[in-house]
C-alpha positions in Angstrom: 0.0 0.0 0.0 1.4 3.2 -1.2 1.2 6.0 1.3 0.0 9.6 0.9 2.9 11.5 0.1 3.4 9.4 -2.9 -0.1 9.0 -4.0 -0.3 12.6 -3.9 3.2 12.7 -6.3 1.8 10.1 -8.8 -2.2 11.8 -8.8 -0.4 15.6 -9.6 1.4 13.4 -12.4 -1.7 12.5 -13.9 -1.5 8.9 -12.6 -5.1 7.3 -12.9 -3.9 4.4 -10.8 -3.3 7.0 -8.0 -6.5 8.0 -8.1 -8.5 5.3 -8.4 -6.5 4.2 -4.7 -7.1 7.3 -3.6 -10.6 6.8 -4.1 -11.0 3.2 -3.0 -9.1 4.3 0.3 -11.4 7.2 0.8 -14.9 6.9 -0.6 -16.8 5.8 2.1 -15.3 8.3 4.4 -16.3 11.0 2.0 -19.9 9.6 1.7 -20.2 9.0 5.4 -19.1 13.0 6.4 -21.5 14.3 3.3 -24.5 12.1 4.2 -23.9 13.1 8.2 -24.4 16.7 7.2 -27.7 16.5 4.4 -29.0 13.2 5.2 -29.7 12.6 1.6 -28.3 9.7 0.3 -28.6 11.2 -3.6 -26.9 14.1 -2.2 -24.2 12.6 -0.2 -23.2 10.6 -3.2 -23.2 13.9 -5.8 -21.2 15.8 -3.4 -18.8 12.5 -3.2 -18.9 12.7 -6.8 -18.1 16.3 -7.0 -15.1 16.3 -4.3 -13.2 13.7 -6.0 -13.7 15.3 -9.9 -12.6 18.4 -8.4 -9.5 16.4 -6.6 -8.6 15.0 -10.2 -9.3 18.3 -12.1 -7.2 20.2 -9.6 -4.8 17.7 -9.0 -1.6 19.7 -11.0 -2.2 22.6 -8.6 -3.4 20.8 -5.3 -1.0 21.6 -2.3 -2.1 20.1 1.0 -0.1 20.3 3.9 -2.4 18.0 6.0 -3.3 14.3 5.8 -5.8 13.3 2.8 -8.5 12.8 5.2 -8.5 16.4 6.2 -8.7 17.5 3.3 -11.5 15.3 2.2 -13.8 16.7 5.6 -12.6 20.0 4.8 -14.3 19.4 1.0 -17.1 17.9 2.4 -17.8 20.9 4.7 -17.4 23.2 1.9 -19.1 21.4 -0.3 -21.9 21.2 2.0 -22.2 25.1 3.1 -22.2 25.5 -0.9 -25.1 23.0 -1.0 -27.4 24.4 1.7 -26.5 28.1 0.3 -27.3 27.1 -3.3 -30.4 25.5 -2.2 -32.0 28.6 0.1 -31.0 30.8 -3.4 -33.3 28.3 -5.1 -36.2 28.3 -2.6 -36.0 32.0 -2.8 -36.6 32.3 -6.6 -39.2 29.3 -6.0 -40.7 31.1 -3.5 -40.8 35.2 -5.7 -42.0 32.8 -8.5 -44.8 31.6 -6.3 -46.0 35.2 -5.4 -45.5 36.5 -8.5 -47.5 34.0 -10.3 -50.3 34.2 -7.3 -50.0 37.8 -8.1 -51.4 37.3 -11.8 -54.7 38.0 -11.0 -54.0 41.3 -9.9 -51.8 42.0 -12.7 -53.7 44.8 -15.2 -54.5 42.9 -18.3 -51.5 44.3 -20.3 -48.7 42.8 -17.5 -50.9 39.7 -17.9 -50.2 39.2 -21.4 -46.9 39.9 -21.4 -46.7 37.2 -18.3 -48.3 34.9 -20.9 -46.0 36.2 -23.9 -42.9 35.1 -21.0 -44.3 31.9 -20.7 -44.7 31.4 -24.3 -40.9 32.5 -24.9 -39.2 30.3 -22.5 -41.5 27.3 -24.2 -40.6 27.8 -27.0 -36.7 27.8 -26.3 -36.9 24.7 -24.7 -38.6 23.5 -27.8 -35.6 24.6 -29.9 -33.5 22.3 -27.8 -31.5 19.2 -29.3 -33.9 16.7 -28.7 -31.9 14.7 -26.0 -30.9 17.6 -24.1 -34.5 19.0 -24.6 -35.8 15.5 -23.0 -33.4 15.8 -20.2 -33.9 19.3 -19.4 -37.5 18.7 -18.9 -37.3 15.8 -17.2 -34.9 17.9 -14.4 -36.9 21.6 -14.2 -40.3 20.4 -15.5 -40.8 16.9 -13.7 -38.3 17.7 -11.0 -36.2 14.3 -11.0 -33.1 14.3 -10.1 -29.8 13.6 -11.9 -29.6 10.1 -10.6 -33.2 9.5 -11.5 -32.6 11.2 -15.3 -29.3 8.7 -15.0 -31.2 5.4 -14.6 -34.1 6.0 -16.8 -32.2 7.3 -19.3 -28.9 4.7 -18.7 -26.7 7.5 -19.2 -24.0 8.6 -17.1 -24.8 11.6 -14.0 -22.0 13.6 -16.0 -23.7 13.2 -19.3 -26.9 14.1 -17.5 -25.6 17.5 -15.6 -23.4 18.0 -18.9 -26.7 18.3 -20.7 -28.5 20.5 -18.0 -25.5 22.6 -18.1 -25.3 23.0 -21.9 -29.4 23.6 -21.6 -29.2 26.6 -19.5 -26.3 28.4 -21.0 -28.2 27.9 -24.6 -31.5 28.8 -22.6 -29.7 31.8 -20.9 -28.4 33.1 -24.2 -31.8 32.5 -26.3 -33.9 34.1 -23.0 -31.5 37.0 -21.9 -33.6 39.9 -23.0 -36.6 38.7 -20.9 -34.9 40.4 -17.5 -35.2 43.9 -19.0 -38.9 42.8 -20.1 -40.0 41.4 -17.2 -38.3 44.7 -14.8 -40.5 46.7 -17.5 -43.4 44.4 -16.7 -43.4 45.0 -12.9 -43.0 49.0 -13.1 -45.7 49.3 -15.9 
């Protein structure tokens, strides 16, 4: 069994074999601190998942000073803080969406249709999708599954799946960017 310090030398050499005993050795440590701090198994595992891409994408640059297993907690904590932050962001857009679209009926007619004509927009971008990434983008904002779900009913890798989401939004952003000015116009009609 190799130790740290030359794991470490092989994985910034681009050694795959170092990382895949990286892995092996850690994993379930990794899994265990994640799942501790969200108990959500699907969770746990993408933050896992995350830690150790991040570990090989990073791994010309890395310099730790500690043990592996610090480091790996000290991901995990991040990881998690980024997790819980990202997902009160989300249920604060979820939640502005909610009152805004309760808010409809006392819209005037002419912010009404323009809510309508928004609607319309954003439906019809997701129409212009390629046709997988349409399927899988639906399947994440539309039917709410998650990337593991999309994975398995699809049989297609997580990464292809949050590869297509990805690629969705930035093509969605671009296509949609000029509904922010109109819908800022819309509320101060």
């Amino acid at each position: 069994m190799r130790s740290e310090t030359e794991l470490l030398s092989l994985l910034q050499r681009g050694s795959h074999q170092a990382m895949e005993d990286i892995y092996l050795r850690y994993w379930e440590d990794v899994l265990d601190a994640a799942y501790k701090r969200v108990q959500d198994e699907e969770i746990a595992q993408d933050i896992c998942q995350e830690i150790f891409i991040s570990l090989w994408e990073n791994r010309e640059s890395i310099q730790l000073k500690g043990a592996l297993g610090a480091y790996f907690l000290g991901a995990v904590k991040y990881r998690v803080i980024n997790y819980f932050r990202s997902s009160q962001i989300k249920e604060k857009h979820k939640e502005d969406l909610r009152l805004l679209i309760g808010a409809e009926t006392e819209l005037s007619a002419a912010q009404g249709l323009i809510l309508k004509e928004l609607q319309q927009q954003v439906d019809e971008a997701i129409q212009e999708l390629p046709e997988k990434m349409r399927v899988i983008f639906s399947m994440s904002r539309q039917e709410e599954k998650s990337i593991r779900e999309i994975s398995e009913e699809l049989n297609l890798s997580a990464q292809t799946v949050k590869n297509q989401i990805s690629s969705a939004l930035k093509v969605m952003k671009k296509r949609l960017s000029y509904l922010l000015t109109l819908a800022i116009f819309m509320l101060f009609i």
